[in-house]
Each structure stands twice: as C-alpha cells, then as structure tokens.
C-alpha positions in Angstrom: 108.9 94.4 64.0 106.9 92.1 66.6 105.8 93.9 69.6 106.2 93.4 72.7 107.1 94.3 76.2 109.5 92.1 78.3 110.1 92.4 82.4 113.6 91.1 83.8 113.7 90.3 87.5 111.7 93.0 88.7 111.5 93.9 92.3 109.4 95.7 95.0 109.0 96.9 99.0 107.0 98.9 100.8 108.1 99.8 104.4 111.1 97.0 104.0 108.7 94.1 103.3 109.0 93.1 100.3 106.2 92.7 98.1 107.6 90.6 94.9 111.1 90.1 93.4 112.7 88.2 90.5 109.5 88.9 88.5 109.8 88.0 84.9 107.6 87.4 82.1 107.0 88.5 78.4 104.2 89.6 76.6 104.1 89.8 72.8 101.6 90.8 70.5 97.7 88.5 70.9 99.0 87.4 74.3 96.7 87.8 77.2 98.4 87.9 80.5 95.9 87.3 83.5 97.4 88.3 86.8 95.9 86.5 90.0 96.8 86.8 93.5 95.3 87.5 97.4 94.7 91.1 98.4 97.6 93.1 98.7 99.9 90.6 97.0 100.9 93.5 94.3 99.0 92.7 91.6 98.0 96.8 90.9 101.8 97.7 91.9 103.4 95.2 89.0 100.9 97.2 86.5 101.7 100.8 87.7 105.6 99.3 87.3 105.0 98.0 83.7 103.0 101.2 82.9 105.8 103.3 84.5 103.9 104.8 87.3 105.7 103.5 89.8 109.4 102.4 89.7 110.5 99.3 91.3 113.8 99.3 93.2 115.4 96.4 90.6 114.0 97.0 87.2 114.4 96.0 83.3 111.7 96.5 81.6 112.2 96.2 77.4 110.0 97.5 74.9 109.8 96.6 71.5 108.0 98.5 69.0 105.4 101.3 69.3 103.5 100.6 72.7 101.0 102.1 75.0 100.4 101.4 78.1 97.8 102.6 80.2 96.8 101.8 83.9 93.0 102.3 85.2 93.4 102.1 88.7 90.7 100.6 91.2 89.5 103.8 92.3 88.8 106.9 90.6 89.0 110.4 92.4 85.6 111.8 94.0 85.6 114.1 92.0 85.3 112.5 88.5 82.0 110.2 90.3 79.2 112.8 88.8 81.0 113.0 84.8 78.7 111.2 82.4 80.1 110.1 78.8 
C-alpha cells in the first residue's frame, strides 16, 4: 500500500480573518513538499492542521497507510533551553 497523506479544501480564521482556504495538495511517499510564504501567512498553522494539532474549520485530511506526523514548532518552552542530549 503506497503511503500517503492527502488535504481536500482545507480552511482557516483567526479572529474572522481568514488565514487560507481551499487548500489542497498531496503528498506520497519520496515527495518533498516545501512550504513558502510571508510572515504570518499560515505556513506553521497548515502543519499543526496536517499533524492534527490544530483543527481547521473545513477539513479532509486522508491518510493512507501507517503515518507519523510530527510538528517541531518555532519555539521551544523556556524551560527545555538548559536540556543537553
């Protein structure tokens, strides 16, 4: 079974602006997906949505096979700043 994760015309608003809708797009296995855009265009909010952090207010999102997603975000809580590996 090929994997692969599929979006259907996903949307988002914050305060009644809307931030994207009608996003679509499909990813299968050895794609690379690069998302551009300005600052606070929702690039970070369409990856908490496809990781399923967030919810968006019109969403389809379609899995297919064993997948796992997982969101770093920008910033990392104070108090993980002094951890070492």
């Amino acid at each position: 079974m090929l994997k692969s994760i599929t979006l259907k015309k996903i949307a988002y608003a914050f305060d009644d602006k809307s931030i994207f809708k009608d996003i679509s797009l499909r990813c299968s296995v050895g794609d690379r997906l690069c998302i551009l855009g300005e600052n606070s265009a929702g690039k970070s909010t369409l990856l908490k949505i496809i990781s399923g952090d967030l919810i968006a207010e019109e969403e389809l999102i379609e899995k297919t096979g064993h997948i796992r997603i997982i969101y770093i975000p920008q910033e990392f809580a104070h108090d993980c700043l002094d951890l070492t590996v």
